[in-house]
Structures are given as structure tokens and as C-alpha cells.
N, CA, C, O and CB atoms as a CASP TS submission, in Angstrom:
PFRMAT TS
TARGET T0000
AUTHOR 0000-0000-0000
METHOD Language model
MODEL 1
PARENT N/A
ATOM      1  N   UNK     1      34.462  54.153 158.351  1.00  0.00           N
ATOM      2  CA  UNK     1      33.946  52.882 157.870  1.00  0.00           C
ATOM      3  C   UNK     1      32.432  52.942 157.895  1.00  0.00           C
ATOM      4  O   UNK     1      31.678  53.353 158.777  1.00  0.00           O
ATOM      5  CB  UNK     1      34.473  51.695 158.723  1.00  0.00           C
ATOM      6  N   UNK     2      32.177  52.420 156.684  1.00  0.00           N
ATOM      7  CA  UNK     2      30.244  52.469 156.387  1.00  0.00           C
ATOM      8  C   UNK     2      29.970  51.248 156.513  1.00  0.00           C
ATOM      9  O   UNK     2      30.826  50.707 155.813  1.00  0.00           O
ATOM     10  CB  UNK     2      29.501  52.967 154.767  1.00  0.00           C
ATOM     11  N   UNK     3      29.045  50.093 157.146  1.00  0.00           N
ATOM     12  CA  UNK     3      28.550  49.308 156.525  1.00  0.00           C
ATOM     13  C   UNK     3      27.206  49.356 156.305  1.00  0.00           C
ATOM     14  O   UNK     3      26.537  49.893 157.188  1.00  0.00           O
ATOM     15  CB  UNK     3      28.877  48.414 156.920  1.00  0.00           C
ATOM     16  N   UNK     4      26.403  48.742 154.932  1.00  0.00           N
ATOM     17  CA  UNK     4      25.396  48.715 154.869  1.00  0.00           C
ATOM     18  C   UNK     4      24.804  47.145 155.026  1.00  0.00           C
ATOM     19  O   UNK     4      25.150  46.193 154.326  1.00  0.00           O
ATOM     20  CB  UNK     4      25.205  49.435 153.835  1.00  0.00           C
ATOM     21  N   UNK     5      23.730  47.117 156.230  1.00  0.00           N
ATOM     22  CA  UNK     5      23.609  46.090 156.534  1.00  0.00           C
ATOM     23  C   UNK     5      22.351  45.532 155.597  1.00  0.00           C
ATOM     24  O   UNK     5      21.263  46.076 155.408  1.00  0.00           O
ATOM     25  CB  UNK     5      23.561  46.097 157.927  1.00  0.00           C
ATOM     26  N   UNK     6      22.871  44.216 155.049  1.00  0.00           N
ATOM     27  CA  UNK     6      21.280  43.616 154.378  1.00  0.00           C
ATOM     28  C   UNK     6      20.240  43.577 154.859  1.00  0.00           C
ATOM     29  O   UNK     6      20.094  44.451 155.714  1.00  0.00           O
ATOM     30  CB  UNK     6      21.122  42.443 154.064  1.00  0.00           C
ATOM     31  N   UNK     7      19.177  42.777 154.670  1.00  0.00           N
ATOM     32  CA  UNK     7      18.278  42.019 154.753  1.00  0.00           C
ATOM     33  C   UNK     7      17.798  40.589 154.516  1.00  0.00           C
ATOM     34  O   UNK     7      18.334  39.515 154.787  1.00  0.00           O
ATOM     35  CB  UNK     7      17.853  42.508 154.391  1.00  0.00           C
ATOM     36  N   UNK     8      16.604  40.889 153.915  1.00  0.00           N
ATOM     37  CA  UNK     8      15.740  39.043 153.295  1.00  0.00           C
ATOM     38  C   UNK     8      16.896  39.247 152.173  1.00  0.00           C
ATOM     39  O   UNK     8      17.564  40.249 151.915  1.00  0.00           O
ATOM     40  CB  UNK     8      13.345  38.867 152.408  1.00  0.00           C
ATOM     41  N   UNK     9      16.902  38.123 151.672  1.00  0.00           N
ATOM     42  CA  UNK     9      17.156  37.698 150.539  1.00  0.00           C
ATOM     43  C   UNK     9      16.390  38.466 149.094  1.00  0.00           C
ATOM     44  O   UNK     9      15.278  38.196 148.641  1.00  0.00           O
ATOM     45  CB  UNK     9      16.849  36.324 150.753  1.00  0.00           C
ATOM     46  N   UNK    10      17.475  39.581 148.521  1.00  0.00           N
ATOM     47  CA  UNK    10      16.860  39.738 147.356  1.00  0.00           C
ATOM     48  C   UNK    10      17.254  39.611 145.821  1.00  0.00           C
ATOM     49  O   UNK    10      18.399  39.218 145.600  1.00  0.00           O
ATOM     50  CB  UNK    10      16.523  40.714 147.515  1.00  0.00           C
ATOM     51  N   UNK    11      16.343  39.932 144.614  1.00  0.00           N
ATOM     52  CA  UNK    11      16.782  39.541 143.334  1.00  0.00           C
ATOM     53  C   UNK    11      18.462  40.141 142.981  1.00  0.00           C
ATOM     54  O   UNK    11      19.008  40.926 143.757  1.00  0.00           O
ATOM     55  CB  UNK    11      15.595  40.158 142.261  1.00  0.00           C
ATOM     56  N   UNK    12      18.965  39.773 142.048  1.00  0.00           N
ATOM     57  CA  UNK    12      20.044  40.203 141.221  1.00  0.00           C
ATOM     58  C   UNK    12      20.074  41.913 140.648  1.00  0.00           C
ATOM     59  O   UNK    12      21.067  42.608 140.436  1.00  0.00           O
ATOM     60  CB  UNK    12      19.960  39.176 139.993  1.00  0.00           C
ATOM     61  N   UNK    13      19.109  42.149 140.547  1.00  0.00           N
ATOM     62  CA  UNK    13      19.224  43.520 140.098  1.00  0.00           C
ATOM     63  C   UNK    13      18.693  44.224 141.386  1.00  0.00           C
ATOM     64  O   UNK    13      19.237  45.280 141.063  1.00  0.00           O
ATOM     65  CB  UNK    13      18.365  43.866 138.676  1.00  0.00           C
ATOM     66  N   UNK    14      18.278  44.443 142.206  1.00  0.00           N
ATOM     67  CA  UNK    14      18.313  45.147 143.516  1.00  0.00           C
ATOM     68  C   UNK    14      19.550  45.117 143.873  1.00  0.00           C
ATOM     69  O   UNK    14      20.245  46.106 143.643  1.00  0.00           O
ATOM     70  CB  UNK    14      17.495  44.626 144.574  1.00  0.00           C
ATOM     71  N   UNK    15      20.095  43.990 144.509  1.00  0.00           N
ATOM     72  CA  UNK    15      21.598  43.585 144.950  1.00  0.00           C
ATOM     73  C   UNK    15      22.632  44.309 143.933  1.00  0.00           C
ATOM     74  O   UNK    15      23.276  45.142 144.572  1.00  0.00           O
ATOM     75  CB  UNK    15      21.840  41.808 144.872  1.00  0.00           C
ATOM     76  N   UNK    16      22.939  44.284 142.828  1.00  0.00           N
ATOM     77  CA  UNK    16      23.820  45.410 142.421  1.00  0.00           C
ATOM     78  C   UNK    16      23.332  46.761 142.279  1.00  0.00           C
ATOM     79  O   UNK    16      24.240  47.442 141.802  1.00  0.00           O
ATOM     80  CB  UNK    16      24.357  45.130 141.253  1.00  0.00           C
ATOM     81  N   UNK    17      22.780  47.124 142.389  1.00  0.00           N
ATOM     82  CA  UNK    17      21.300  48.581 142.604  1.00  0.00           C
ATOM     83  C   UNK    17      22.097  48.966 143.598  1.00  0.00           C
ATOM     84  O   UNK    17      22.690  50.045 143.608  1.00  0.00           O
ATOM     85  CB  UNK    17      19.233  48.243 143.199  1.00  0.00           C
ATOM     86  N   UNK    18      22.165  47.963 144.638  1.00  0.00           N
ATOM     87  CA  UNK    18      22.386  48.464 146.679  1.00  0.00           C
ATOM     88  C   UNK    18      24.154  48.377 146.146  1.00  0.00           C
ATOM     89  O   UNK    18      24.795  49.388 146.433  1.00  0.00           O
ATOM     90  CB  UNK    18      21.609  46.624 148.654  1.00  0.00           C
ATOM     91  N   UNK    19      24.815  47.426 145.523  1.00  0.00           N
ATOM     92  CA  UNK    19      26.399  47.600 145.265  1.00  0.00           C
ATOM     93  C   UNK    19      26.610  49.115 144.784  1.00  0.00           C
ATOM     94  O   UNK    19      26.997  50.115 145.388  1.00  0.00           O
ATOM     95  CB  UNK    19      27.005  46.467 144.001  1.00  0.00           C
ATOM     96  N   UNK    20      26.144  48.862 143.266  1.00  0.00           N
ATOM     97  CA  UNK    20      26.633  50.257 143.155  1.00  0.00           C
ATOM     98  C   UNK    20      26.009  51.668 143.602  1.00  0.00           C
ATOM     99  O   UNK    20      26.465  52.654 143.023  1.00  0.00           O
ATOM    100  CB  UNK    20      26.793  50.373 141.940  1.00  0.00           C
ATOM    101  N   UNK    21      25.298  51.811 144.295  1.00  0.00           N
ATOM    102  CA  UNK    21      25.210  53.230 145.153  1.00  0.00           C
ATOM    103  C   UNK    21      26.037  52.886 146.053  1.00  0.00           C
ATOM    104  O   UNK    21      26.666  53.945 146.034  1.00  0.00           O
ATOM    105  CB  UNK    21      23.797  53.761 145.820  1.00  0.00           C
ATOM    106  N   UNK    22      26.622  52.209 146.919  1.00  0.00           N
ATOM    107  CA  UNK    22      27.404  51.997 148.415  1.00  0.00           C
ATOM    108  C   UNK    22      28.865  52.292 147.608  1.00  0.00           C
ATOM    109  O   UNK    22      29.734  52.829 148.295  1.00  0.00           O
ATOM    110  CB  UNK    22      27.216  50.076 149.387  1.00  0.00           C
ATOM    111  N   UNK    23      29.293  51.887 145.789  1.00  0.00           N
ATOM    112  CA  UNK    23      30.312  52.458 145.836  1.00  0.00           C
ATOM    113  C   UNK    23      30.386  53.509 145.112  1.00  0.00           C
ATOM    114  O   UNK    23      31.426  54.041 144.724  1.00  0.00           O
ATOM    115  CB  UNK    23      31.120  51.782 145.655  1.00  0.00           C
ATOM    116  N   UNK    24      28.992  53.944 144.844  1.00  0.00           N
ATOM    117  CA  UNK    24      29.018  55.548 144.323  1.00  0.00           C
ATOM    118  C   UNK    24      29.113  56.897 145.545  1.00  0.00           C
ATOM    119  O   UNK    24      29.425  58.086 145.485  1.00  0.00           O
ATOM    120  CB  UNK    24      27.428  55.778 143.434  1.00  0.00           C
ATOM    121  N   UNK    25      28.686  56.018 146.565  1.00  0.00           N
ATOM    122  CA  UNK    25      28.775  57.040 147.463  1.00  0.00           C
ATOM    123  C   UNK    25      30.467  56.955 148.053  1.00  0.00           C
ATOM    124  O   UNK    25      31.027  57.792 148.762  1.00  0.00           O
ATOM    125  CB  UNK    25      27.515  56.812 148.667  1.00  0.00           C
ATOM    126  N   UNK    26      30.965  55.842 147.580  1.00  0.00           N
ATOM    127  CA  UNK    26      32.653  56.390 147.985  1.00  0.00           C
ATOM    128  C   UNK    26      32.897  55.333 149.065  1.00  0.00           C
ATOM    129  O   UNK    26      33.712  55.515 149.969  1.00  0.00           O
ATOM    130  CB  UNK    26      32.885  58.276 148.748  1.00  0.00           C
ATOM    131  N   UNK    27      32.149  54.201 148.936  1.00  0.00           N
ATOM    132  CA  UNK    27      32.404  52.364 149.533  1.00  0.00           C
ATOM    133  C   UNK    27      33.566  51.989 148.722  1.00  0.00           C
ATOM    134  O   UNK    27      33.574  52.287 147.528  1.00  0.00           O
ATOM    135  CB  UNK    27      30.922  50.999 149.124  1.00  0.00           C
ATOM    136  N   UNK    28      34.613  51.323 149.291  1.00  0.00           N
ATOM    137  CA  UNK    28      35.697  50.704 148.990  1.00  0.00           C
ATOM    138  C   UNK    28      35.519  49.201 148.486  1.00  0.00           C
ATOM    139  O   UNK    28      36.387  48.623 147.832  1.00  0.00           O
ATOM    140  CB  UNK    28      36.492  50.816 150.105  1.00  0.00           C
ATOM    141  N   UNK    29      34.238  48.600 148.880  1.00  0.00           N
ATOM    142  CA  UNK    29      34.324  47.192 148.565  1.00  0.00           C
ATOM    143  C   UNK    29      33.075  46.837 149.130  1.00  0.00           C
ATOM    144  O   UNK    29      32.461  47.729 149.715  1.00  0.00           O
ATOM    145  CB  UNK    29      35.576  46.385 149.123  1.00  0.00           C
ATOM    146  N   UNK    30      32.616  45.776 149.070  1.00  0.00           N
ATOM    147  CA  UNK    30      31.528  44.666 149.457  1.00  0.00           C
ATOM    148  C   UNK    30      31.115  43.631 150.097  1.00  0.00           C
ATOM    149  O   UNK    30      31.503  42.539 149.682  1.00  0.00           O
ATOM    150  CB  UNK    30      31.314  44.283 148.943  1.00  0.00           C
ATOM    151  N   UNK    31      30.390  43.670 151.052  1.00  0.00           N
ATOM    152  CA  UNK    31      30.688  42.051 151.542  1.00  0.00           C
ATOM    153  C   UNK    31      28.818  41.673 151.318  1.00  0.00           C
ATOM    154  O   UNK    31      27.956  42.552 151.288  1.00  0.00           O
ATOM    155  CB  UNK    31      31.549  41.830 153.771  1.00  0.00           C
ATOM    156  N   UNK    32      28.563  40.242 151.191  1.00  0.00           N
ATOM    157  CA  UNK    32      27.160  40.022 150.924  1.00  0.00           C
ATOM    158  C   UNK    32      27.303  38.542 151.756  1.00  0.00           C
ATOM    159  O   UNK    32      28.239  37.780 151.517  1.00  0.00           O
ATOM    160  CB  UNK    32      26.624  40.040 149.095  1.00  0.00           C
ATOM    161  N   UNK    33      26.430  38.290 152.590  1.00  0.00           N
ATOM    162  CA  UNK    33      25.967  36.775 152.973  1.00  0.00           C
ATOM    163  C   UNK    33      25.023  35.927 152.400  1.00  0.00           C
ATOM    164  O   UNK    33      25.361  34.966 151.708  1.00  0.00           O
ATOM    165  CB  UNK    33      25.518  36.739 154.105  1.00  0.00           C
ATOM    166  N   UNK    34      23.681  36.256 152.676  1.00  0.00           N
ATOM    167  CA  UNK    34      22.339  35.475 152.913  1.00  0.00           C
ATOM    168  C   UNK    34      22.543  35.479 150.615  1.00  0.00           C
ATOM    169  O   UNK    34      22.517  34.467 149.914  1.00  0.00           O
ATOM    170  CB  UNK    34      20.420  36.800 154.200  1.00  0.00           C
ATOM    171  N   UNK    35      22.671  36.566 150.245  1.00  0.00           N
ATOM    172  CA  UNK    35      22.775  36.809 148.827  1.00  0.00           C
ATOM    173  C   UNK    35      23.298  35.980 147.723  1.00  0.00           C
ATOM    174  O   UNK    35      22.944  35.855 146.551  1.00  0.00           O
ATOM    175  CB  UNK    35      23.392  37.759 148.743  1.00  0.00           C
ATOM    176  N   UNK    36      24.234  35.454 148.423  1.00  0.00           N
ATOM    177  CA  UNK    36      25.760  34.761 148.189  1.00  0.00           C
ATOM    178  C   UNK    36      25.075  33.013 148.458  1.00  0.00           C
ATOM    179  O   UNK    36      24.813  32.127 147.644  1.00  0.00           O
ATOM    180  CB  UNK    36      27.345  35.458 149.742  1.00  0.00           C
ATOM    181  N   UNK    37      24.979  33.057 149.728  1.00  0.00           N
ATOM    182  CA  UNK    37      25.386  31.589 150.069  1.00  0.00           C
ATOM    183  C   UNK    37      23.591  30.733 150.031  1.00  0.00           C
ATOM    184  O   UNK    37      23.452  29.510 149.998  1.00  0.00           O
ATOM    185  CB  UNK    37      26.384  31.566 152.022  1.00  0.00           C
ATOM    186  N   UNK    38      22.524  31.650 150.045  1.00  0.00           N
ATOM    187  CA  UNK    38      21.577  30.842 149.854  1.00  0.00           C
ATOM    188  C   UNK    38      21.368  30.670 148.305  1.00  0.00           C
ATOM    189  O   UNK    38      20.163  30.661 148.054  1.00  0.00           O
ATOM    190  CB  UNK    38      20.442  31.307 150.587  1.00  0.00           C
ATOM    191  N   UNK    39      22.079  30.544 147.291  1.00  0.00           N
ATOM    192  CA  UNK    39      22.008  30.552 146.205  1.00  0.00           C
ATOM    193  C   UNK    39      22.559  28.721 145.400  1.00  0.00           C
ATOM    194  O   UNK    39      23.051  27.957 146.232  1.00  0.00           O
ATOM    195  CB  UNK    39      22.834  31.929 145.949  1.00  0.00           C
ATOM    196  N   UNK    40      22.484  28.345 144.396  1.00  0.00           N
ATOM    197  CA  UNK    40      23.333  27.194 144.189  1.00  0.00           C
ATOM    198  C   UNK    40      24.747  27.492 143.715  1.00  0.00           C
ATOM    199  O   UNK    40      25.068  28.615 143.326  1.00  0.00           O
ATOM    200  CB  UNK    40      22.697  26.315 143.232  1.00  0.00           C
ATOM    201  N   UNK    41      25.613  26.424 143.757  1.00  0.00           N
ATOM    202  CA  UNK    41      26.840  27.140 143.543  1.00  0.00           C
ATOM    203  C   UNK    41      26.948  27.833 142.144  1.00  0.00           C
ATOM    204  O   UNK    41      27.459  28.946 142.270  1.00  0.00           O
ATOM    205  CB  UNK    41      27.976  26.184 143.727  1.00  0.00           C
ATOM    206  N   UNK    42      26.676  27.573 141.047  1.00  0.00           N
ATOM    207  CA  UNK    42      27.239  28.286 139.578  1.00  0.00           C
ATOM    208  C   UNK    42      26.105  29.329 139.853  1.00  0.00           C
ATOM    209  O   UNK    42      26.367  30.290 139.130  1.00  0.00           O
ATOM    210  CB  UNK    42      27.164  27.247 137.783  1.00  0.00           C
ATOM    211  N   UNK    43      24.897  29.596 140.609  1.00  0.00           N
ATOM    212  CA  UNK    43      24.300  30.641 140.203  1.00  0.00           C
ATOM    213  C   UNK    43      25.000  31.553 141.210  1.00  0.00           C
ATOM    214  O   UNK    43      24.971  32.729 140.847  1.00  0.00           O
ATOM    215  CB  UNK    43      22.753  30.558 140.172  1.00  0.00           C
ATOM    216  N   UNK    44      25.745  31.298 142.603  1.00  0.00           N
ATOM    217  CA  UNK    44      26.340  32.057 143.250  1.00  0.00           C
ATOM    218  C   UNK    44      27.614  32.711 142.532  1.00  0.00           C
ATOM    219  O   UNK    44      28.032  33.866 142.612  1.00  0.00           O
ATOM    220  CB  UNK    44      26.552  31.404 144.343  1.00  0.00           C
ATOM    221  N   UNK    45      28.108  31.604 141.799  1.00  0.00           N
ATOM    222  CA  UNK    45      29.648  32.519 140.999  1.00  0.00           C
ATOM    223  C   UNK    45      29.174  33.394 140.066  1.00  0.00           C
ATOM    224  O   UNK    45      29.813  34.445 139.997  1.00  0.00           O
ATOM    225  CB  UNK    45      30.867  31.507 140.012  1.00  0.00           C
ATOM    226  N   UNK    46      28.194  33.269 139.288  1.00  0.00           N
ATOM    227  CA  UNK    46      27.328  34.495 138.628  1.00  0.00           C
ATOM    228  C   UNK    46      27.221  35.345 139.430  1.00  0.00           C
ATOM    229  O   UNK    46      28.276  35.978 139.437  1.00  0.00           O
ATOM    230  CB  UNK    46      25.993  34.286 138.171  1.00  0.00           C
ATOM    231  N   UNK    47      26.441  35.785 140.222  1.00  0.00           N
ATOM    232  CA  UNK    47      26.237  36.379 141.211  1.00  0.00           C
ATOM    233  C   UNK    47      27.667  37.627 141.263  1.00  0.00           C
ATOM    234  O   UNK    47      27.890  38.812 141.018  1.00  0.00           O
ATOM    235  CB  UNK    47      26.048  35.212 142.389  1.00  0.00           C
ATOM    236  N   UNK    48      28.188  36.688 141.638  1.00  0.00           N
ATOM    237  CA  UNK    48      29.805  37.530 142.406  1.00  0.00           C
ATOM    238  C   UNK    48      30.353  37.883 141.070  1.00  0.00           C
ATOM    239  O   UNK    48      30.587  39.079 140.896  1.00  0.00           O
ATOM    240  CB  UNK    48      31.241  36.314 143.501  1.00  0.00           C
ATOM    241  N   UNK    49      30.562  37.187 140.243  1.00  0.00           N
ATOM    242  CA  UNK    49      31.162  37.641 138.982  1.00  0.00           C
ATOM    243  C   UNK    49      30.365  38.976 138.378  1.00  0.00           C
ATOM    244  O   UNK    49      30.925  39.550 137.444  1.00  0.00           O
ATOM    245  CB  UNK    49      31.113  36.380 137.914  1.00  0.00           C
ATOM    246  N   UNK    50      28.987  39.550 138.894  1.00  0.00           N
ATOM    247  CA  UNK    50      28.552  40.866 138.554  1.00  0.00           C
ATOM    248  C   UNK    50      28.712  41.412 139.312  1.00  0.00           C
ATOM    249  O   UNK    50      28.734  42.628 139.123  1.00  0.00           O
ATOM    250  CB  UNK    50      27.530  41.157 138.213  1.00  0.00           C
ATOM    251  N   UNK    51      28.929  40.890 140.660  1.00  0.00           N
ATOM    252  CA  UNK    51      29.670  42.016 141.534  1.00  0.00           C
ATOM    253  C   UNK    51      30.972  42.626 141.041  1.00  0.00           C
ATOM    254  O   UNK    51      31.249  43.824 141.002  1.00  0.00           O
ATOM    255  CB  UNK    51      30.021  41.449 142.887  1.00  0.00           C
ATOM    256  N   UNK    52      31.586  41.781 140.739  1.00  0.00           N
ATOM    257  CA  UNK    52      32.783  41.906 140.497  1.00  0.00           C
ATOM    258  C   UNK    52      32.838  43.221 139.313  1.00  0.00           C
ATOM    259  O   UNK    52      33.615  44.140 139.572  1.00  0.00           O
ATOM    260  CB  UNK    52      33.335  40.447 140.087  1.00  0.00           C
ATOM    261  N   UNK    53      32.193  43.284 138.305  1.00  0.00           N
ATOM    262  CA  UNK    53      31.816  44.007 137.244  1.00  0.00           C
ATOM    263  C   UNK    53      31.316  45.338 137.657  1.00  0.00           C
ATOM    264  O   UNK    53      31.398  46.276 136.864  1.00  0.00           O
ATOM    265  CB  UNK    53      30.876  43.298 136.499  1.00  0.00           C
ATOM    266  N   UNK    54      30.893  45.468 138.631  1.00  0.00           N
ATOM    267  CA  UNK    54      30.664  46.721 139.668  1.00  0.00           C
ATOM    268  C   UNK    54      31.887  47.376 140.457  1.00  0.00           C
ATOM    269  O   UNK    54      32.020  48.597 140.381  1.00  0.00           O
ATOM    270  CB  UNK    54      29.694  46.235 140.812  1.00  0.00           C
ATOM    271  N   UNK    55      32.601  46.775 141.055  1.00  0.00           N
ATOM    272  CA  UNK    55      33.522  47.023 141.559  1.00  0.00           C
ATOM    273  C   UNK    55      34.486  47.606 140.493  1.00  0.00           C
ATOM    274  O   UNK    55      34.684  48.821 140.481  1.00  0.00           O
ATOM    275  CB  UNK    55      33.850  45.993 142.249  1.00  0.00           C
ATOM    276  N   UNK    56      34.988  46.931 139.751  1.00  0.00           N
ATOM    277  CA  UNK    56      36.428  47.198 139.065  1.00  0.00           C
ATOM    278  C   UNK    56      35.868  48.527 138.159  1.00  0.00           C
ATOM    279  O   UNK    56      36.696  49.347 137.762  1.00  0.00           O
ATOM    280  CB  UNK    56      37.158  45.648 137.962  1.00  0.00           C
ATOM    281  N   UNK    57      34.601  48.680 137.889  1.00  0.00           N
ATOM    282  CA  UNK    57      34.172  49.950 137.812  1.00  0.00           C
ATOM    283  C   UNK    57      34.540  51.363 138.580  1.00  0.00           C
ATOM    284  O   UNK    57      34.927  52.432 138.108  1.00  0.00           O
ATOM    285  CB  UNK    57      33.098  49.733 137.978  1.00  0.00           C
ATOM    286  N   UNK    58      34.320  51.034 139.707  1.00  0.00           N
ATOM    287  CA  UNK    58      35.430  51.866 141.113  1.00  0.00           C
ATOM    288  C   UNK    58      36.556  51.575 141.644  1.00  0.00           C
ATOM    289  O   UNK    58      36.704  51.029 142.737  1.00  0.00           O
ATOM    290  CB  UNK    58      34.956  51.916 142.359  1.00  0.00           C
ATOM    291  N   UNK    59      37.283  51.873 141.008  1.00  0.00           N
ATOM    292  CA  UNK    59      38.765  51.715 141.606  1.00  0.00           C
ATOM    293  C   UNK    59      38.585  52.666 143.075  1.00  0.00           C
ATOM    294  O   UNK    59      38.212  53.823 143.270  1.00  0.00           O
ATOM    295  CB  UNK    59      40.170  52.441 140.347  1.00  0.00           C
ATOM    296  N   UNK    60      39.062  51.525 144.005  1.00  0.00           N
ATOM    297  CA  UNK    60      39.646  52.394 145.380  1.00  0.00           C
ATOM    298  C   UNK    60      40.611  53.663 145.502  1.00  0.00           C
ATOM    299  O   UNK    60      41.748  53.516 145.054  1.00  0.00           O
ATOM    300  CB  UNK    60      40.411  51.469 146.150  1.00  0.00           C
ATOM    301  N   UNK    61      40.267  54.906 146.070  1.00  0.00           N
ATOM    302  CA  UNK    61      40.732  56.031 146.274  1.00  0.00           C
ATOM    303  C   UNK    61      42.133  55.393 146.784  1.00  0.00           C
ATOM    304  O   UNK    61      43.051  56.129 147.148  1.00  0.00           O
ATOM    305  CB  UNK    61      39.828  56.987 147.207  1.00  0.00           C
TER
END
């Protein structure tokens, strides 16, 4: 088990930058806080909905 731990709060394109290397290097999935929840809600479901677009890119081994 890897986790990569955040930081401050950063933009949208860093944050999937840091997603997809964690699942290029062979990360199973994602978890994000400060990223996620200091956001408003429809800009947070954006947010996750490009996560999401990252992920299903890597299917789990």
C-alpha cells in the first residue's frame, strides 16, 4: 500500500498531474480531502468527475 499524502490546497491541473502519475506508477485508486471539500459543491462534482476520467483510464490489476 502507497499513500501519497497532499498538501495546501492546489489548482485542477496539478491535482490530476499528482492522480495520474500515482496511477501510472501502479495506484489502484484515490482519495483527496482539503481538494474536494474546500471547493463549492458543483465545482467539487467537477472536480471528481475528472478524477473519475483518470481513473477508468486505469483499470485495477
Amino acid at each position: 500500500l502507497v499513500l501519497v499524502s497532499g498538501g495546501e490546497r492546489a489548482g485542477d491541473d496539478a491535482m490530476y498531474r499528482k492522480a495520474e502519475q500515482a496511477m501510472d506508477a501502479g495506484g489502484l485508486g484515490c482519495i483527496f480531502g482539503r481538494n474536494v471539500w474546500q471547493r463549492g459543491y458543483d465545482e467539487s462534482l467537477a472536480f471528481v468527475d475528472g478524477l473519475k476520467e483518470i481513473l477508468v483510464q486505469h483499470p485495477s490489476q
